[in-house]
Structure formats: structure tokens, C-alpha cells
C-alpha positions in Angstrom: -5.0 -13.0 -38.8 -4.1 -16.7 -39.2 -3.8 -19.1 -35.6 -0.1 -19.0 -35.8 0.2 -15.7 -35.5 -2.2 -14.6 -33.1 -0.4 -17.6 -30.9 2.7 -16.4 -31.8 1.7 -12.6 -30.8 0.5 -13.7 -27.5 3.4 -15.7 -26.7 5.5 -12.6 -27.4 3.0 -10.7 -24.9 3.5 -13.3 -22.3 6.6 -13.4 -22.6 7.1 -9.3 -22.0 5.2 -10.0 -19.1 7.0 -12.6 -17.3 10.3 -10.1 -17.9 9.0 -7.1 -16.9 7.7 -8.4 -14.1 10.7 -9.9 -13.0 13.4 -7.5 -13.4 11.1 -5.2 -11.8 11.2 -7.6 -8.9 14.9 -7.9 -9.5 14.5 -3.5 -8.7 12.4 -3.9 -5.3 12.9 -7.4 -4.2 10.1 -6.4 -0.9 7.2 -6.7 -4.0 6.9 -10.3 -3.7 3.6 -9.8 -5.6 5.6 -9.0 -9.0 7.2 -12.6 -9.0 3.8 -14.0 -8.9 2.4 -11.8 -11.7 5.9 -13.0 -13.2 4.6 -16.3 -13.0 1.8 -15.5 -14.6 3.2 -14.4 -17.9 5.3 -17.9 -17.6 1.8 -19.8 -17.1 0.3 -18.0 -20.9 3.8 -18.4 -22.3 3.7 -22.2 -21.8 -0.3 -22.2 -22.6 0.6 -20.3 -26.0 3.8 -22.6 -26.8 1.6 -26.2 -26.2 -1.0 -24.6 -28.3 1.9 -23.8 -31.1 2.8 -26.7 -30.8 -0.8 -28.2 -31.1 -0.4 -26.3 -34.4 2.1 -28.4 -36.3 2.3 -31.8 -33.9 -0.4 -34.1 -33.1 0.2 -34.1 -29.1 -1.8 -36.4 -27.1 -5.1 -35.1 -25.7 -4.0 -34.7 -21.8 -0.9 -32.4 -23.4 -3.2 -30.2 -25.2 -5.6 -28.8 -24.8 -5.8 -30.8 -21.3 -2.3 -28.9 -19.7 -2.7 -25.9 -21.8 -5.9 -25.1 -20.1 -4.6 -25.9 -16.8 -1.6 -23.2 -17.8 -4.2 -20.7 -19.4 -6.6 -20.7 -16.1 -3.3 -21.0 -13.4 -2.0 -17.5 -15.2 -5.4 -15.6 -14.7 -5.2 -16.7 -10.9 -1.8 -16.1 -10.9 -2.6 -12.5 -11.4 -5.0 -12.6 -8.9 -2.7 -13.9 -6.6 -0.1 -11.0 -7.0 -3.1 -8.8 -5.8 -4.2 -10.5 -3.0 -0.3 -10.7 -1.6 -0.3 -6.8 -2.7 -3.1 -6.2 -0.3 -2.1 -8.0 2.3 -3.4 -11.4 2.1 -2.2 -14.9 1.4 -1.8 -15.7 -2.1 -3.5 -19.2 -1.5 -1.7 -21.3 -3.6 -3.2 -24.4 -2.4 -6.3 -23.4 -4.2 -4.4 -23.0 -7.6 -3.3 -26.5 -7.0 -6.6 -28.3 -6.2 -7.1 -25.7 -9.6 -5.1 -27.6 -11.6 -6.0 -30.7 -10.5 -9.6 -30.4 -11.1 -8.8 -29.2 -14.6 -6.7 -32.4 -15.6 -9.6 -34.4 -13.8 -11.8 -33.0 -15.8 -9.8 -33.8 -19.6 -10.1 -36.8 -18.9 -14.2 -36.8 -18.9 -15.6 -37.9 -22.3 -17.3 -34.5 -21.9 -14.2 -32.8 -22.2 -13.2 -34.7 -25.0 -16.9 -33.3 -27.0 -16.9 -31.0 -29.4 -14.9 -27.7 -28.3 -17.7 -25.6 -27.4 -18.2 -27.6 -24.6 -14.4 -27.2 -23.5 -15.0 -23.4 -23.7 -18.0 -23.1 -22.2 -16.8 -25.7 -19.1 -14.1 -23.1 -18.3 -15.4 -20.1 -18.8 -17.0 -19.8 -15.4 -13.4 -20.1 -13.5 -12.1 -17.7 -15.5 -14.9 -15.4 -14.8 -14.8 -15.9 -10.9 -11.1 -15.1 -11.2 -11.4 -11.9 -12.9 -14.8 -11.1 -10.5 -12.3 -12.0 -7.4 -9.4 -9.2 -8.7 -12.2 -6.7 -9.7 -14.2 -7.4 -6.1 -10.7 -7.2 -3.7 -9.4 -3.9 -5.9 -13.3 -2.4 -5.5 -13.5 -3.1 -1.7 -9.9 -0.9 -0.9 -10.6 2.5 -0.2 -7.0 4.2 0.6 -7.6 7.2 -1.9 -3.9 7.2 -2.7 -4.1 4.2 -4.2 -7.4 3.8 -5.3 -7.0 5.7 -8.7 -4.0 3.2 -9.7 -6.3 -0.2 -9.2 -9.4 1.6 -11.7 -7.5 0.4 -15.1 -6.4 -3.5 -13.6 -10.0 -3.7 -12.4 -11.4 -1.8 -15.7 -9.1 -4.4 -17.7 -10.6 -7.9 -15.6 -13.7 -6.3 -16.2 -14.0 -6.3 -19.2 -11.9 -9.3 -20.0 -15.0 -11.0 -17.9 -17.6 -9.3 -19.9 -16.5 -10.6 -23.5 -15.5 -14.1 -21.9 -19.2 -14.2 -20.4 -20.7 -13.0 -23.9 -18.4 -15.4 -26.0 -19.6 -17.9 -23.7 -23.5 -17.4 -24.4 -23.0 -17.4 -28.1 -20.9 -20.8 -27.6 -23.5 -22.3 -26.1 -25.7 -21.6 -28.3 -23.7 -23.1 -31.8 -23.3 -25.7 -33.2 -20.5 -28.0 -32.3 -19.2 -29.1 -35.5 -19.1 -25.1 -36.3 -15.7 -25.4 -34.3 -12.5 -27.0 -34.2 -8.7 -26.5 -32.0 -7.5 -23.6 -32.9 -9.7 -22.8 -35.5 -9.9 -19.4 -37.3 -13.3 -18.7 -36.7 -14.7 -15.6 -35.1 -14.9 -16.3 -31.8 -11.7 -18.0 -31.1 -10.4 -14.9 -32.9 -11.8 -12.5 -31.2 -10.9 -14.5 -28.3 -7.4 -15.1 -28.6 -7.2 -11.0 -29.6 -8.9 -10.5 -26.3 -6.6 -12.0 -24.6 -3.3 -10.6 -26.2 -4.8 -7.1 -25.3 -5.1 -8.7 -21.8 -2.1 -9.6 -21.2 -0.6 -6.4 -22.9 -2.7 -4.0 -20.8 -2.4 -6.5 -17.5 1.3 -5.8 -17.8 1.1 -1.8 -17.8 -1.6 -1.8 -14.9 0.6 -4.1 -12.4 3.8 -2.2 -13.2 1.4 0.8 -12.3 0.3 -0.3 -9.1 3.8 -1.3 -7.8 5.4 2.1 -8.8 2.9 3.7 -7.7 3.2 2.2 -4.4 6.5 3.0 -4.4 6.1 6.3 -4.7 4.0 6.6 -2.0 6.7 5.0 0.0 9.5 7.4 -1.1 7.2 10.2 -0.1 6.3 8.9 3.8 10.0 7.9 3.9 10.5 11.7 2.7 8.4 13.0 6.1 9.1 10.5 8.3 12.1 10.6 11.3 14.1 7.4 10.7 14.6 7.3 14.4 11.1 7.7 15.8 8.3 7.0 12.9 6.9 10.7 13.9 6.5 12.6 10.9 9.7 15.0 10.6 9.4 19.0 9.9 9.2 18.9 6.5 5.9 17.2 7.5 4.7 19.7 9.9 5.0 22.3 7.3 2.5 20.1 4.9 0.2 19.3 7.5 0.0 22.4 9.1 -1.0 25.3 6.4 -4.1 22.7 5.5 -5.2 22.6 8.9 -4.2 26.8 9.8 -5.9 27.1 6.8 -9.2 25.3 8.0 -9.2 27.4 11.4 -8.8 30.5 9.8 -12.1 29.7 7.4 -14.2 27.9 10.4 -12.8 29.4 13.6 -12.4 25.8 14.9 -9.4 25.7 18.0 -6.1 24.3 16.8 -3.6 24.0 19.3 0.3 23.6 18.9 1.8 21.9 21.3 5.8 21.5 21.8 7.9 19.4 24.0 11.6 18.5 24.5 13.6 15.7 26.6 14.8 17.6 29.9 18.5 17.5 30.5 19.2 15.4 27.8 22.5 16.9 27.0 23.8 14.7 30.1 22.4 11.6 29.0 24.4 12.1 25.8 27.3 12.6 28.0 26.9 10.4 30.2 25.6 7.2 28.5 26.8 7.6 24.9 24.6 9.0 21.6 23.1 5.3 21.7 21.7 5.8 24.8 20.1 9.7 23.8 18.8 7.6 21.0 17.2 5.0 22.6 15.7 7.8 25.1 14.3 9.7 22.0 12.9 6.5 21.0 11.6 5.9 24.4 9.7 9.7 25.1 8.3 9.3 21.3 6.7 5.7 22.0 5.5 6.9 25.7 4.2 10.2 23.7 2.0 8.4 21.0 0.5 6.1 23.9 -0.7 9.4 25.8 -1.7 11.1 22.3 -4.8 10.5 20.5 -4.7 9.0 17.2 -5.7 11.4 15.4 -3.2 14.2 16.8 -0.7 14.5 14.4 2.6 14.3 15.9 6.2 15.6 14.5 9.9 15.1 15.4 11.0 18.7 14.1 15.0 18.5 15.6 17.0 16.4 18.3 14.9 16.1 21.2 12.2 18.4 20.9 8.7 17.2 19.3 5.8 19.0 18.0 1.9 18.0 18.5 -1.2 19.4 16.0 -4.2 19.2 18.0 -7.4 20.0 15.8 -10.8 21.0 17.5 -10.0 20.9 21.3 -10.6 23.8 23.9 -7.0 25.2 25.8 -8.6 23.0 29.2 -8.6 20.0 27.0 -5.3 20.7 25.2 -3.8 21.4 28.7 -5.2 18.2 29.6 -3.5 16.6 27.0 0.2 18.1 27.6 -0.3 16.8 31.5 -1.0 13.6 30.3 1.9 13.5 27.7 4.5 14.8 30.6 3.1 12.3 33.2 2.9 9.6 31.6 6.4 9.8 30.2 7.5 10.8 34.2 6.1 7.5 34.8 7.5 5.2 32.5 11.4 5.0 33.2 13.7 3.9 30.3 15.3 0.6 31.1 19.4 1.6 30.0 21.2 -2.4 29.8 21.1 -2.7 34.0 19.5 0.5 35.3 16.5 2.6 35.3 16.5 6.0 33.9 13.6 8.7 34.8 13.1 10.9 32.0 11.0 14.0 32.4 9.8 16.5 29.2 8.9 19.8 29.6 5.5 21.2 27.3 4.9 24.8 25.7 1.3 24.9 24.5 -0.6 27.9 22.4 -3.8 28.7 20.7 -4.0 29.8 16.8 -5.0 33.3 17.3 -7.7 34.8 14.8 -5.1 37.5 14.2 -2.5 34.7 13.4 -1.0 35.4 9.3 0.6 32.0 9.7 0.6 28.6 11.8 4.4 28.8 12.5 2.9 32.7 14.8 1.0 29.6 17.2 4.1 28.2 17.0 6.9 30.4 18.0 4.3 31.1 20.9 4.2 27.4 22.2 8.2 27.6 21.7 8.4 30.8 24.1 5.6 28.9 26.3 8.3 25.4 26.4 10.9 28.0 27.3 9.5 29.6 30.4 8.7 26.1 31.4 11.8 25.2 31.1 13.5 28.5 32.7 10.7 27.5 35.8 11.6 24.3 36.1 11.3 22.2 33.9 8.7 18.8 33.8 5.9 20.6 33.3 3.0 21.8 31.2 2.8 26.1 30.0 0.0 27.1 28.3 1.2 30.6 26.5 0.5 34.0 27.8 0.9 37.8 26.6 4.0 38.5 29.1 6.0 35.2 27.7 6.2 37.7 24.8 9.5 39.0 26.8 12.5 37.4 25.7 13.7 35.1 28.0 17.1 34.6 29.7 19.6 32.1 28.2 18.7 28.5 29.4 20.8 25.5 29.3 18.2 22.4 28.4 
């Protein structure tokens, strides 16, 4: 394959990058990441077109290969910029600049303007320490959702490194007259194929990571209560048959634990739906402070909430209902100008070893909430064989 073409092809690659990147932006404008990973197929689009360029003008030396480096490096950290804003952390732009800046310093070296070998092999080790930083900041996350979608960007940088470090050795160690700018000779071929499958395979794996991302979004949106941020019953049935399931093999406690908003009905009334919202919103908050973090906690209708708690004794699980209802008994909901006590009351049961199902524990910590309520009301029932009676009609 002549220069041209391989330029040409790699320029087309680029290109497909910076466009796929960006209407997917244009599709989730929150993935801020994909404009820089746009950016980046812009960077090897205008490295490819200088070095076209190169092809059938003389340009001055600065031009090309000075600024066509500078766009060839900038689009590997480019990349590795979109993954550090994907994780979390600050793209670091000022770094790519004093890049940049080094790079045009450096063109204008008599060592840069030696035989191209030593061009090569002076820029080869930024390129490597790029594609070393994305393969290092993919290798260190470990959610497991995710995990599986970074293996093919870091297997692609990885080996992208490996051939740019081996290309580099046997640079080193030719002759310089065996190379010219933009020759045809095996090593820039190999290299400019290398990097057209880069760019090519870099594409896929980004557009990977942000779907799949998404994804993973659509489904905690899918089993999460707008209102709150509990997870919602669809949720608790998920969550629940795993963890049934576990007690049932083990014969480790698990505890269900329900609660609703006394006499909320009034509030609704009285104040406005606004108001019963911002009191959901208020009992959830006070709920999660009194909860431990690993108890998962559900929103299953209105105002009544649901509470898996794994591995604790019935004292301990009655400890941590008291602490839920007085905590939320202390903590009054501020309403625009006045104060408004809100109590909850809390049914509690055991899984049983007879259980067929979690939703048996269940209905038992409903009938337990009941009888709280029907005594009551603000406080804690742990479940008992006579609550097996149905009780009389209650109004919450």
C-alpha cells in the first residue's frame, strides 16, 4: 500500500471518529467525555491532512512534521482525556498544552531536524506513557458492571504501546539514511497500519463504554423512586429472591422490615400534595441516616417503605426499627414557616425456615405494621403468631 493511501485511509478513520463521537454527544449531551474523544479524531484528521499535504507540497519544517506531531500526540491524550473525565477526574488540559508546546520546542532542535529515526524514537516515549496512563486508570476501576466494557480500550492501548515500543527498538537500532518522511518502508508501514486499526477499534470501544454506561443508567433509573432515590418495588423483588435465596441455603437471619408515614392522609389535605411530598422526602432522608449502609432500602407505594436487613438477630433488627421511628420523631419537617412532627409506624418479621417465598416474611411485617398501627401508631412490632388474625379496618 502506497503513503497516499494509507494517509488517506486514516484520515477517513479519523474522520468517522470525530463524527461518531459527536453526534453521539449530540444523543447524551451529560457525556462530556465523547466531545473530547471527538476532539481526538479532529487532532489525527488534521495530523493525516498536514502529512497529505507533506505528500505533494514542500511545507516548511515547523508545519510538518513539527505541527503534525504535536496533532498526532494531542489526539492520543485527547483520548486519554475523555477517560479520565469519564471516571471522574479532570481532563487536565493544561498538560496537553505545555504538551504541545514542548513538541514545537523541540522541532526546532537540530536534533529534531536529524535523520527521522531520531524524530520517531524522540516521541515514542509520550506516546507510550499516554497509552500506559489509559491502560493504568481503566485497570485500577473495579465496579464489575463496568469493568468488562474498559478490557477491549485497555486491550487496544495495550497493544498499540507494545508495537510503538518494539518499532521503536528496531528504530534505534537502523540506519538513518534507511528512512525518509513518509517513506514506504516497513516500519512506517506497519506503523501507519497500526494506527488506522487504532483509531478504527478506539472508535468502537469508546462508543462501547458510553452505551454501556448508559445502560446501566436506564436500568437504576428503572428501580429507583424519582421522589426519594430508595430503590422502588420492582427493586425489592430483584434484590430480594437473591438474598431469600441465600437464607434458605445458609440459615443466616434476614429480616423485613416495613414502615409507613402516620396520618399522612391529613398532611395531603391539609398542606397540599407538595407538602406530602416533601414529607416523603423528609421520613426517606431521616430513614437512610438511621439505616446502615448496607441495609437495602425500598419505596414500594405512597408512603409506606420497605427495609432488607441481612445477618442481624430479631433484638438487633428491633433495635434498628426503634432507631428508624425515633429518629424520624425527632427530626421535625420544616413546612415554609412552621414545624411539622412526623411520626412512622414499623412492622418487622423474621424469614421463617418454612418460608416458600420472601414476599411470606413480608406479608408478616405488613400484618406486624398493621397492629402497630391499629395500637397506636409511632411505634416498632415485631410479628407474632396471633397477628395472623385479620385485623379490623384502620384508617392510616
Amino acid at each position: 500500500m502506497d503513503p497516499s493511501t494509507l494517509v488517506i485511509s486514516t484520515a477517513m478513520a479519523a474522520t468517522i471518529m470525530a463524527a461518531s463521537m459527536f453526534l453521539l454527544h449530540r444523543a447524551s449531551p451529560r457525556e462530556r467525555c465523547l466531545l473530547d474523544w471527538s476532539l481526538a479524531g479532529l487532532a489525527f484528521l488534521a495530523s493525516n491532512g498536514l502529512a497529505l499535504g507533506a505528500i505533494h507540497h514542500r511545507l516548511p519544517f515547523l508545519l510538518v512534521p513539527g505541527l503534525a506531531n504535536v496533532f498526532y500526540i494531542s489526539g492520543h491524550y485527547l483520548i486519554l482525556a475523555g477517560v479520565r473525565r469519564h471516571l471522574g477526574r479532570r481532563p487536565r488540559f493544561d498538560w496537553l498544552a505545555l504538551l504541545a508546546l514542548s513538541l514545537l520546542a523541540i522541532h526546532t532542535t537540530n536534533y529534531a531536524h536529524g535523520p527521522v529515526n531520531q524524530r520517531l524514537v524522540m516521541l515514542a516515549p509520550a506516546i507510550i506513557v499516554i497509552n500506559a496512563s489509559v491502560v493504568w486508570l481503566l485497570a485500577r476501576r473495579t465496579d464489575p458492571a463496568m469493568r468488562s466494557c474498559y478490557l477491549p480500550l485497555m486491550l487496544v492501548e495495550a497493544v498499540f504501546m507494545l508495537q510503538q515500543a518494539a518499532r521503536t527498538i528496531v528504530m534505534a537500532q537502523d540506519q538513518p539514511s534507511q528512512l525518509t518522511f513518509i517513506g514506504a518502508q516497513w516500519v512506517q508501514t506497519t506503523g501507519s497500519l497500526a494506527v488506522l486499526a487504532f483509531l478504527s477499534l478506539a472508535t468502537m470501544c469508546c462508543a462501547l463504554i458510553v452505551m454501556r454506561r448508559q445502560e446501566l443508567a436506564l436500568h437504576s433509573a428503572a428501580l429507583t423512586d424519582a421522589l426519594t432515590g430508595w430503590h422502588n418495588r420492582r427493586a425489592l423483588q430483584e434484590a430480594a429472591e437473591p438474598a431469600f435465596q441465600r437464607h434458605r441455603r445458609s440459615g443466616a437471619a434476614l429480616h423485613m422490615l416495613m414502615f409507613d408515614i402516620d396520618h399522612f392522609k391529613p398532611i395531603n389535605d391539609q398542606y397540599g400534595h407538595a407538602a406530602g411530598d416533601a414529607a416523603i422526602r423528609h421520613v426517606a432522608d431521616v430513614a437512610a441516616q438511621a439505616l446502615r449502609g448496607y441495609d437495602a432500602r425500598f419505596r414500594i407505594g405512597g408512603e409506606e417503605f420497605a427495609v432488607l436487613i441481612a445477618g442481624s438477630s430479631p433484638q438487633h433488627a428491633l433495635q434498628v426499627g426503634e432507631r428508624l421511628r425515633g429518629q424520624i420523631e425527632t427530626a421535625a419537617l420544616q413546612l415554609n414557616d412552621r414545624s411539622l412532627t412526623l411520626t412512622v409506624s414499623v412492622g418487622l418479621s423474621a424469614c421463617m425456615r418454612d418460608d416458600q417465598h420472601w414476599e411470606d416474611a413480608l406479608r408478616r411485617a405488613d400484618q406486624a405494621l398493621y397492629y402497630a398501627k391499629r395500637h397506636g401508631r409511632n411505634r416498632v412490632r415485631l410479628h407474632e403468631e396471633e397477628l395472623n388474625q385479620p385485623p379490623a379496618a384502620l384508617v392510616a
